[in-house]
N, C-alpha and C positions, 0 to 999 in steps of 0.2 A: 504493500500500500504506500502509496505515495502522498502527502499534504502539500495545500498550497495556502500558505497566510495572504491576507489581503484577495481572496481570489475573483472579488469581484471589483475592483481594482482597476487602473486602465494599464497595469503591467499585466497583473496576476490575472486579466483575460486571455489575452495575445498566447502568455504560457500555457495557460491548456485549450488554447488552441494548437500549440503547437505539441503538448500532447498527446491530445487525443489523434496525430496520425500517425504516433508508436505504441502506443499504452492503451488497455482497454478501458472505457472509462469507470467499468466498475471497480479499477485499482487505484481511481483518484478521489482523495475527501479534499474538498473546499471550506476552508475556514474563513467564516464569512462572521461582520458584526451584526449581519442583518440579514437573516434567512430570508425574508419574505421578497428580498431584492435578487435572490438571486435562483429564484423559480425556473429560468433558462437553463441550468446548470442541473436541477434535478431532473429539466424533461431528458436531458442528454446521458440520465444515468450514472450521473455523478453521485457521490455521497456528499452531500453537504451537510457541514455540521458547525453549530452556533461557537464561537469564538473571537472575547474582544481583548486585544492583548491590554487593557490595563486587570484584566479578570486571569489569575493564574489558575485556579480551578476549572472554571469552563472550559482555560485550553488544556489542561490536564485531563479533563475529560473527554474532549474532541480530538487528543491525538492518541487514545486507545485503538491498538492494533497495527499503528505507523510504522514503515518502517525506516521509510524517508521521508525529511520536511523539507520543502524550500522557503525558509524565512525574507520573503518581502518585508525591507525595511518600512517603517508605520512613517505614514506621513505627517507625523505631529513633531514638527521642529522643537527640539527644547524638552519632548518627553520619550524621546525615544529609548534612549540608555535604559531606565526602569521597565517601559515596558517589552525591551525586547532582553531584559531581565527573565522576566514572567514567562516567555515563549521558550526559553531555553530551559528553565526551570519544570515546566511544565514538557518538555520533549527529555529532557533525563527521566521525569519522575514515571513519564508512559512507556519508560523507554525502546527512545526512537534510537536508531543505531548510525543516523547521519542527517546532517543538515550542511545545505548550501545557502550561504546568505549572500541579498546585494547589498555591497556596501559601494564604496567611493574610489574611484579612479585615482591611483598611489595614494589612498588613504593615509600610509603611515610617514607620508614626507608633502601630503598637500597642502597647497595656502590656504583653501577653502573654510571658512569656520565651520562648516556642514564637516566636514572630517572629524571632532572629535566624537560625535556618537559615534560615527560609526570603528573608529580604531577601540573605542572602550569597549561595542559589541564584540567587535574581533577578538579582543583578548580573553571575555568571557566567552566564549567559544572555547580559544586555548587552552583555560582553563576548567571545562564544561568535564573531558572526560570523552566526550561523544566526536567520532571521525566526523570532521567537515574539509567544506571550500570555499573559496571566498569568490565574488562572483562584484569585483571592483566595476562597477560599471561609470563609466562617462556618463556627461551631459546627453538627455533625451534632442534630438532636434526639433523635434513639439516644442520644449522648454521655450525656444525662441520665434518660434511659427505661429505659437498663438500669437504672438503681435503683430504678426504679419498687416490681419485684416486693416488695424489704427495705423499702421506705418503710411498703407497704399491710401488709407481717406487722408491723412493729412502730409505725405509726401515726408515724412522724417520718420527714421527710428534712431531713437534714442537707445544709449545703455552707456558703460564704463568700461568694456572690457576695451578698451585701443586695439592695438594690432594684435592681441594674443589670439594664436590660434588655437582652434573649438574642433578636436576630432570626436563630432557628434553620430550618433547613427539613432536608429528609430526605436521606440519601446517593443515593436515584432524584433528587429535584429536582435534585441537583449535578451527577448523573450525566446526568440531560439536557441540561443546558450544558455540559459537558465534549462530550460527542457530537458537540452542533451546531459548537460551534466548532474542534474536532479534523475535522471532516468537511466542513463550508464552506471558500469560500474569502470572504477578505473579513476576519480578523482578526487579520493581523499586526500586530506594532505595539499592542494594545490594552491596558488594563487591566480588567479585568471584578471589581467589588466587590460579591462575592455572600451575599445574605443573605435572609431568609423575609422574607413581605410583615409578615406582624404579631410581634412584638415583645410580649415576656412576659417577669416575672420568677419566681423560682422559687416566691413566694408564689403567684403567679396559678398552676402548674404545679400545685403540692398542689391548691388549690382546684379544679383541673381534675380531676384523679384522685379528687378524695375526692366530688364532685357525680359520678363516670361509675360509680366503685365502691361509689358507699355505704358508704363505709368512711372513720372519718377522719382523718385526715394533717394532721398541722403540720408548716409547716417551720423550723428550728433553725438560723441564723445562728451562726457560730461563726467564729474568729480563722483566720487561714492556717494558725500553727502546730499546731491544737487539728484541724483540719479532714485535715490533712495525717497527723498521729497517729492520728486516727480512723479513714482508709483505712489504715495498715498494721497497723492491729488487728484489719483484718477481712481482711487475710490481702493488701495489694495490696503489689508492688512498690514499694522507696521513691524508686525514682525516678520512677514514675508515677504515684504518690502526690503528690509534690512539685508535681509540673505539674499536677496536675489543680487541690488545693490553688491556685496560682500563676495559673490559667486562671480559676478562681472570682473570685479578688484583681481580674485583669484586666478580668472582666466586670464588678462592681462598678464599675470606671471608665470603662464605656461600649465595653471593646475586643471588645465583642459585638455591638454594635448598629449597625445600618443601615440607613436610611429611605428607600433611590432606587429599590428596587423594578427593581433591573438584572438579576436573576436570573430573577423571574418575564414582564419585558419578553423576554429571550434564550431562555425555554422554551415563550412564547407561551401559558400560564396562570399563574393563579394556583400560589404554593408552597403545600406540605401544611399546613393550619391545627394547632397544637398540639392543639386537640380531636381531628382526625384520625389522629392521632399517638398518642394516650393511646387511645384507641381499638380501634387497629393492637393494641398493645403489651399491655392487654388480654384 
């Protein structure tokens, strides 16, 4: 049996999509915080079973039978160390005999402020007991396509990251290396440094949109703090604001980029080119 946290998720879908076209789905349980949302997945024969990682019981009891989890980090910036505390705890205590987690692109040397939950998870991991692998994934290219649509109505995108280049790929590309190696055996013990084969900065990004839209788009370098005021004026949380801000700053120093091509080697293609991508989005 295999687990998927977050599975109803806009990663934890893509993975058992990719899945269910090696695994029977009656060997996959869906850990979900909200059953009733994820109805699609029991018509498909899945087991879904209720699990919110601030609740270590619940998942203590939703990973009865497991024998592999893929731990989808929680999207609650600030709470994640504790709660993905409780999933670990709760996969010894059922125990599960391996977990793959995503955490962050060179997490244990990145500028990113988003890097310390995830290297504190890593090391409770290390110290768990239970064989894993670490599933470092880069920057989503969604992350910066959602602004695509405010870029092309008002002719600017805005952000902080200057020339640092972003080797971005798509949440399917991540989602099929999560799969392969939640699903094989053969990767415990590993570190997987996951990023798009090619490598863009956000100038190259406008020029991408404004040559597919015919529409034209500059983009507006701005300071972390001017960057960071800018998103909660257009209505964003401030503390997702801040990280994103912070995530710009990092990529600017290279904590986006990655050249070994270990992601598209483990999906057995090529990742989604950023023209693919603006495309899609589009």
């Amino acid at each position: 049996m295999i687990a998927i946290t977050g599975a109803t998720g806009q990663l934890g879908q893509h993975v058992i999509e990719s899945l269910l076209k090696t695994v029977p789905a009656s060997q996959l349980v869906a850990i979900v915080r909200n059953p009733t949302k994820a109805q699609a997945l029991s018509a498909q024969g899945i087991n879904v079973r209720q699990g919110d990682y601030s609740d270590e019981a619940a998942l203590t009891a939703a990973l009865q039978g497991v024998e592999k989890l893929l731990l989808i980090s929680s999207s609650e910036v600030g709470q994640r160390a504790p709660q993905h505390r409780n999933v670990i705890n709760a996969a010894k205590a059922a125990g599960v005999k391996f977990i793959a987690y995503t955490s962050l692109l060179h997490a244990d040397t990145s500028p990113l402020g988003l890097a310390a939950e995830h290297v504190e998870t890593e090391k409770m991991l290390a110290d768990s007991g239970i064989a894993y692998a670490l599933l470092r994934n880069g920057w989503y290219s969604e992350n910066y396509l959602a602004s695509a649509p405010a870029a092309l109505e008002h002719g600017v995108f805005i952000g902080a990251a200057g020339d640092g280049k972003i080797a971005s790929a798509t949440r399917a590309d991540y989602a099929a290396a999560a799969a392969r190696v939640i699903s094989e055996e053969g990767h415990a013990g590993k570190v997987y440094e996951l990023a798009g084969d090619n490598a863009w900065t956000l100038t190259q990004l406008v020029a991408e949109l404004t040559r597919q839209s015919g529409k034209p788009v500059t983009y507006q370098n701005l300071s972390e703090a001017d960057f960071a005021a800018a998103l909660k004026g257009v209505g964003l949380p401030a503390g997702l604001a801040d990280m994103l801000a912070d995530s710009d700053v990092g990529a600017a120093k290279g904590g986006l980029f990655d050249d070994s091509k270990t992601l598209s080697t483990l999906i057995g293609r090529p990742s989604t080119t950023l023209a693919e991508s603006v495309k899609g989005i589009l």
